[in-house]
VEXVOVO-541922 format. One record per residue (C-alpha): x, y, z. Coordinates in steps of 0.1 Angstrom, whole numbers, padded with zeros to 4 digits, always signed. Layout:
XYZ ...
END
This chain:
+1736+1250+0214 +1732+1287+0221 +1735+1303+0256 +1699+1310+0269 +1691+1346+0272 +1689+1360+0308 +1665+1391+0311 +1656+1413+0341 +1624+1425+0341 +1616+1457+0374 +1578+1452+0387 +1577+1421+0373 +1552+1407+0399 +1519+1417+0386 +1500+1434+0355 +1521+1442+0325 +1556+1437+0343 +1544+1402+0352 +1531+1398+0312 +1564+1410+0299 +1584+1383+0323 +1559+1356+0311 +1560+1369+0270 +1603+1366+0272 +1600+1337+0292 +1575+1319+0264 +1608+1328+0243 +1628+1304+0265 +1645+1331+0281 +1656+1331+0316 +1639+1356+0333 +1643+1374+0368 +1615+1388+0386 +1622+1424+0398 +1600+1433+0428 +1600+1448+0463 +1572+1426+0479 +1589+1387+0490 +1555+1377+0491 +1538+1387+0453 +1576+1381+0439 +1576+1344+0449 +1544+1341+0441 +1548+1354+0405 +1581+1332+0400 +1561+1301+0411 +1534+1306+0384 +1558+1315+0364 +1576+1283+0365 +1541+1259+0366 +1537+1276+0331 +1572+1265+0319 +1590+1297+0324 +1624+1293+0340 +1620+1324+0364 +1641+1334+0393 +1632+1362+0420 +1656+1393+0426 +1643+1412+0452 +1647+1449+0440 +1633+1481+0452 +1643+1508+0425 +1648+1536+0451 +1669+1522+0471 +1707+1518+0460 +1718+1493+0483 +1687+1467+0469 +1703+1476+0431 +1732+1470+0438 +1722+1437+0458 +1701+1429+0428 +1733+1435+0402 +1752+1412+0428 +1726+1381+0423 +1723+1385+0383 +1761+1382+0383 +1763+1351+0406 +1733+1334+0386 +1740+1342+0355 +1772+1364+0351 +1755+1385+0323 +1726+1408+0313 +1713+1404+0276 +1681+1427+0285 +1669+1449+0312 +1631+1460+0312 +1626+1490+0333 +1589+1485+0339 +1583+1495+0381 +1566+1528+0381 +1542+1545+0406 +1512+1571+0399 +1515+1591+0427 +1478+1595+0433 +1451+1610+0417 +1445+1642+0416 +1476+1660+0401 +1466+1695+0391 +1493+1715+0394 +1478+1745+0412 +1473+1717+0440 +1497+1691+0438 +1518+1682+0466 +1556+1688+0457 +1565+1658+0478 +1540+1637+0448 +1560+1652+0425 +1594+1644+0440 +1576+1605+0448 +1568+1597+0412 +1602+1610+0396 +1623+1591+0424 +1608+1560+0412 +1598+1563+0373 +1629+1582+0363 +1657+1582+0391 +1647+1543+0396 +1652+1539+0359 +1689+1555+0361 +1697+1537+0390 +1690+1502+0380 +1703+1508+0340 +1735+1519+0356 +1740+1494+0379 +1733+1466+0350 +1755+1480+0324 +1788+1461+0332 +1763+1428+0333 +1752+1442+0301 +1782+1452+0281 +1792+1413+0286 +1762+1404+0262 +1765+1400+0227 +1733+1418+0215 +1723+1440+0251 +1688+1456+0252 +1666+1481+0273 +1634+1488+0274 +1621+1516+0297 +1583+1512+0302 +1571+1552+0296 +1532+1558+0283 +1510+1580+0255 +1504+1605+0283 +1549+1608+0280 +1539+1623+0247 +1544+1666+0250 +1528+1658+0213 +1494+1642+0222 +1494+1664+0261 +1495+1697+0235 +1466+1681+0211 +1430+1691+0218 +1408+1663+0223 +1432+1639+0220 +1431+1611+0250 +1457+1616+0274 +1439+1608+0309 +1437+1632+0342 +1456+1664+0344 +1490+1656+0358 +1516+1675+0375 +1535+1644+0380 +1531+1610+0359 +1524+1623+0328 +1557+1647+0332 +1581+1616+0350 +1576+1598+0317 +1582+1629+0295 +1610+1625+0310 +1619+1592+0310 +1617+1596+0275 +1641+1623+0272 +1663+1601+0294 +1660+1568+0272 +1670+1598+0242 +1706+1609+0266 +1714+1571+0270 +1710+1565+0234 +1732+1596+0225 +1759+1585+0253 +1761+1550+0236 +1771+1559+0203 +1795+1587+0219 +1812+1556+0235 +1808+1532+0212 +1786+1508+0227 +1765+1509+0192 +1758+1479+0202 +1732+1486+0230 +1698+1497+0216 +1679+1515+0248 +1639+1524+0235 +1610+1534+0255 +1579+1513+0250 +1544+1530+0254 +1521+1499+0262 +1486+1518+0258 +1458+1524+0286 +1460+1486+0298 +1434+1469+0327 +1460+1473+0356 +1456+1486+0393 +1478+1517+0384 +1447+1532+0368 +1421+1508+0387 +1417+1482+0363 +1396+1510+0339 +1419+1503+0311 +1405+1490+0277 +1437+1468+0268 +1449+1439+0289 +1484+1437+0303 +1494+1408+0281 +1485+1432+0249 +1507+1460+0264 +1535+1435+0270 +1536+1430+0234 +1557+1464+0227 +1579+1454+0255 +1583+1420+0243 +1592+1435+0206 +1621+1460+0218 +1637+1436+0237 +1643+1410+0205 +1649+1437+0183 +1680+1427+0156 +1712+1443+0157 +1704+1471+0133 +1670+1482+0150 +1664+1517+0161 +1674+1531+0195 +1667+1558+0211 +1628+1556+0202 +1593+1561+0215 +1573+1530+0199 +1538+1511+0208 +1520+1488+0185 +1512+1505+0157 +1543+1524+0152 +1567+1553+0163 +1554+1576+0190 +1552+1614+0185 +1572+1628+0210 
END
């Protein structure tokens, strides 16, 4: 019989964090729940659970070093491994971001959490990770990450931002360094991709999106079974590679 899988999935406690917990956990994966709030966590783990899912709660703030490294120090006592880490949590910032106007402290917000967070809790997983036989992350980034699609006229890439839209441009050219840094070390063996989920119903954007969270789990879900000799490195959603 094969060890179970044991995943950690941040912002796990609602929308498409919750989705992606609940699309590994359909895989009968052990999942953890990644979230700040006690409240929303256990309540995610508990429905969780009544749908079969063999969930466990890790409270985790990604700005904060002491929760990560709490959080590391609980996956190792329950499961004394990592096989994938889903760097989902992520923040807006608020609405409006032009960058005449912006607030620097917005700025300084969204990166501490969508990009900073992301380093934080990768790093503090790895040794969990490197004791897997087939490690994988997936960094949750988005189409308006894409300098591509931003620089395209009329293409669909939401508000003027001065600071989401640019934290996942460059949590994309972080996933890229971590990729890079593997194969420099050897640890060809850890495939790191960022997942673009499309513009999904969540209360990020005020439930105005036109796909629901489950459908932008799916990409999530698909990176973080991908087979030995999958790509890393990447920028993919549903129907393919990503422009970056």
């Amino acid at each position: 019989m094969s060890e179970q899988t044991i995943a950690l999935v941040t912002g796990a406690n609602k929308g498409i964090g919750y989705e992606i917990a609940a699309g590994l956990g359909g895989l009968g994966w052990r999942v953890g729940v990644g979230a700040r709030s006690e409240e929303r966590r256990e309540a995610a783990v508990a429905k969780l659970r009544a749908a079969g899912v063999d969930a466990f709660g890790v409270p985790l703030d990604v700005t904060d070093d002491a929760s990560v490294t709490a959080a590391a120090g609980l996956i190792e006592d329950r499961a004394g491994r990592l096989d994938v880490l889903v760097n989902n949590a992520g923040v807006t910032g608020g609405m409006p971001q032009t960058p005449t106007t912006v607030n620097p402290e917005t700025v300084r917000v969204t990166v501490e959490t969508n990009v900073i967070g992301v380093i934080r809790v990768t790093n503090a997983m790895l040794p969990l990770l490197r004791r897997s036989a087939a490690p994988r992350i997936v960094n949750m980034s988005s189409s308006v990450g894409s300098l591509t699609r931003q620089s395209t006229p009329g293409a669909e890439t939401g508000p003027i931002s001065a600071a989401y839209s640019p934290s996942k441009t460059f949590l994309n050219a972080v996933t890229v360094q971590y990729a890079k840094e593997f194969r420099e070390l050897g640890d060809t063996g850890i495939l790191i991709n960022a997942a673009c989920p499309g513009y999904c119903a969540t209360d990020l954007n005020g439930f105005r999106g036109v796909r629901t969270p489950e459908q932008g789990a799916a990409i999530a879900v698909r990176l973080a079974t991908l087979p030995d000799d999958g790509p890393t490195g990447g920028f993919f959603e549903d129907a393919g590679e990503v422009p970056w």
